[in-house]
C-alpha positions in Angstrom: -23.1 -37.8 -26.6 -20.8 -35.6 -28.8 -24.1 -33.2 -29.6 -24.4 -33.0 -26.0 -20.5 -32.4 -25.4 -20.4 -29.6 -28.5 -23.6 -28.1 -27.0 -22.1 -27.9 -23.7 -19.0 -26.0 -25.1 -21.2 -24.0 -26.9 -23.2 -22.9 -23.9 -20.0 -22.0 -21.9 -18.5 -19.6 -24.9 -21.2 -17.7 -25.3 -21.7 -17.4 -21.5 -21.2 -13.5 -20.6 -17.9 -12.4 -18.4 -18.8 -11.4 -15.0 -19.4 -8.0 -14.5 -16.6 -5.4 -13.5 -16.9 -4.3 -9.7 -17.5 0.0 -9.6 -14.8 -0.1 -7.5 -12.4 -1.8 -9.6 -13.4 0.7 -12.8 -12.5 3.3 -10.4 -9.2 2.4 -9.7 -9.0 1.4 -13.1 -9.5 5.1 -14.0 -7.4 6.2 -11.4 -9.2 6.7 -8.4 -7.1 4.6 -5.8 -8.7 5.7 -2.5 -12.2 7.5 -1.4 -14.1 8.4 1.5 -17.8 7.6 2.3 -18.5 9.4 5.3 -16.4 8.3 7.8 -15.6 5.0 5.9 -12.4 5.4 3.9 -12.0 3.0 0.9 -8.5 1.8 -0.6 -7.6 -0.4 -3.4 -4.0 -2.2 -4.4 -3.8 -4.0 -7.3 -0.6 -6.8 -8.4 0.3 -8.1 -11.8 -0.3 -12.0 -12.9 2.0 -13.8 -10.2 3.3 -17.2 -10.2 2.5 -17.5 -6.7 -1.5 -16.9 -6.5 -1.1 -16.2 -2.7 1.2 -14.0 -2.4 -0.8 -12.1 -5.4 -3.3 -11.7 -3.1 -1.2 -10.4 -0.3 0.4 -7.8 -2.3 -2.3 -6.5 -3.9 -4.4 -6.4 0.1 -1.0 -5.1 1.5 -1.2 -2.4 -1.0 -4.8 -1.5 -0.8 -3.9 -0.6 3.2 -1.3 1.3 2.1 -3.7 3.6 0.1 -5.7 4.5 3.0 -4.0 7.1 4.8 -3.6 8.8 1.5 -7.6 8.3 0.4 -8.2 9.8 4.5 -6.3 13.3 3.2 -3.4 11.8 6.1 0.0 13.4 4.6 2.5 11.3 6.0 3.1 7.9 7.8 -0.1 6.6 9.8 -1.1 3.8 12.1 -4.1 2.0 10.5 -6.1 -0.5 13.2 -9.0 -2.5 12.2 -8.8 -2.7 8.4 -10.2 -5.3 6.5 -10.2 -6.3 2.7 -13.5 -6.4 1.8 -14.0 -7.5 -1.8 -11.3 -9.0 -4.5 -11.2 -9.2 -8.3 -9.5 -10.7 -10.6 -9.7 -9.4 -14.4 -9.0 -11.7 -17.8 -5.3 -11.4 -18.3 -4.8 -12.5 -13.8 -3.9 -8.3 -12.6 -5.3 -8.7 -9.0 -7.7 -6.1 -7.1 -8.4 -5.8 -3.4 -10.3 -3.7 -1.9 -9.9 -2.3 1.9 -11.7 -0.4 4.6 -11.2 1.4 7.4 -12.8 3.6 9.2 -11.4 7.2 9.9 -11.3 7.2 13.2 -8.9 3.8 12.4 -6.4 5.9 11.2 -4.0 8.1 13.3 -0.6 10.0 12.1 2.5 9.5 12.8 4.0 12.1 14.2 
């Protein structure tokens, strides 16, 4: 039982981390917002929160917000139709999210 147990352990150490997302070593390196065609891609990101829900809420709220700006839209817009479309969570609990839209989703305020 205990050989079985330490293997077990054992097994679950040595088990490789999940690989990084390429959209989350983009915005790790800086690259908050892109367009793919006429898809435009943003990504929010919030610290380790007590509150694991509203960690996700920020960091999708803020992944919108980088959408206008990833579009080349200087200036308030009016997004419709977004979504969040992929989340990540690293080692030490910083949150990603990833959103899209696309451009014809996102009109300026004028």
């Amino acid at each position: 039982m205990v050989g079985i147990l330490i293997t077990m352990v054992m097994l679950v150490a040595s088990a490789p981390a999940a690989e990084i997302p390429d959209w989350v070593s983009r915005a790790k390196a800086g690259e908050i917002g892109w367009a793919d065609g006429e898809i435009i891609f943003g990504v929010g990101k919030a610290p380790k929160m007590a509150n694991p829900s509203l960690q996700r809420d920020v960091a999708g709220n803020r992944a919108r917000a980088m959408l206008p700006r990833a579009a080349n839209i200087p200036g308030a817009a009016e997004i419709q139709l977004s979504e969040i479309i992929d989340r990540w969570e690293t080692d030490d609990g910083t949150f990603y999210a990833l959103a899209r839209v696309e451009r014809s989703n996102i009109k300026p305020l004028r």
